[in-house]
Structures are given as C-alpha cells and as structure tokens.
N, C-alpha and C positions, 0 to 999 in steps of 0.2 A: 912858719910852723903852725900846723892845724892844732886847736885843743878843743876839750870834750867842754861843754857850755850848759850847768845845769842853772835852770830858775823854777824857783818856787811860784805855783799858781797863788793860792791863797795870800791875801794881806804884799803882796809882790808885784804879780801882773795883773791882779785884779781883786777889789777891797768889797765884798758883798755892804762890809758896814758902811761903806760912804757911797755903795749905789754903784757900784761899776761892776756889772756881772758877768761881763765877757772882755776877751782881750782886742785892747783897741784898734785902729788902724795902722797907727802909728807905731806901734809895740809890734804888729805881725810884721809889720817894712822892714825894723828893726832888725827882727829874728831872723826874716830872708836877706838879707843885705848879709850876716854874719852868717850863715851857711852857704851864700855866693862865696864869700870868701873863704870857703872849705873847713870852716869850723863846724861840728857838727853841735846842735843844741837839743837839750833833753828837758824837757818839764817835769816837774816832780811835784807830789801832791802828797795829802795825807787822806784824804778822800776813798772812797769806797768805791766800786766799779759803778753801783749803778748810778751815779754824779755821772 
C-alpha cells in the first residue's frame, strides 16, 4: 500500500543551527528509494517563497 510521506525541512532534513543547510546525500537516497517504492513524499516548510 502506497502512502502520502510529508517531512518538515527546517530543524528535520536540515538544522541551519548546526551548519547543515541543504539536504544530504544520503537523505535524497532515502527520499528516492521511498518514491521507487510508490510512496509519494511531500516537503513542508514554514518558509516564505523566496527561501
């Protein structure tokens, strides 16, 4: 069964306060590995468009 996959960017896939400002390598593998397998995933932000 496919399900809908949402993750928070901020303080989640990526911590400005500890220096990690984009999301890793390892965490994009993640995300495609889990949409190979027909899950669909959504990122959600609190951010403003022009972020």
């Amino acid at each position: 069964m496919s399900k809908l996959l949402f993750f928070d960017i901020d303080g989640t896939l990526i911590d400005c306060n500890l220096g990690i400002y984009s999301i890793s390598d390892n965490v994009k593998e993640a995300l495609d590995k889990l949409k190979e397998n027909g899950h669909d995933v959504f990122l959600a932000t609190g951010r403003c468009k022009c972020f």
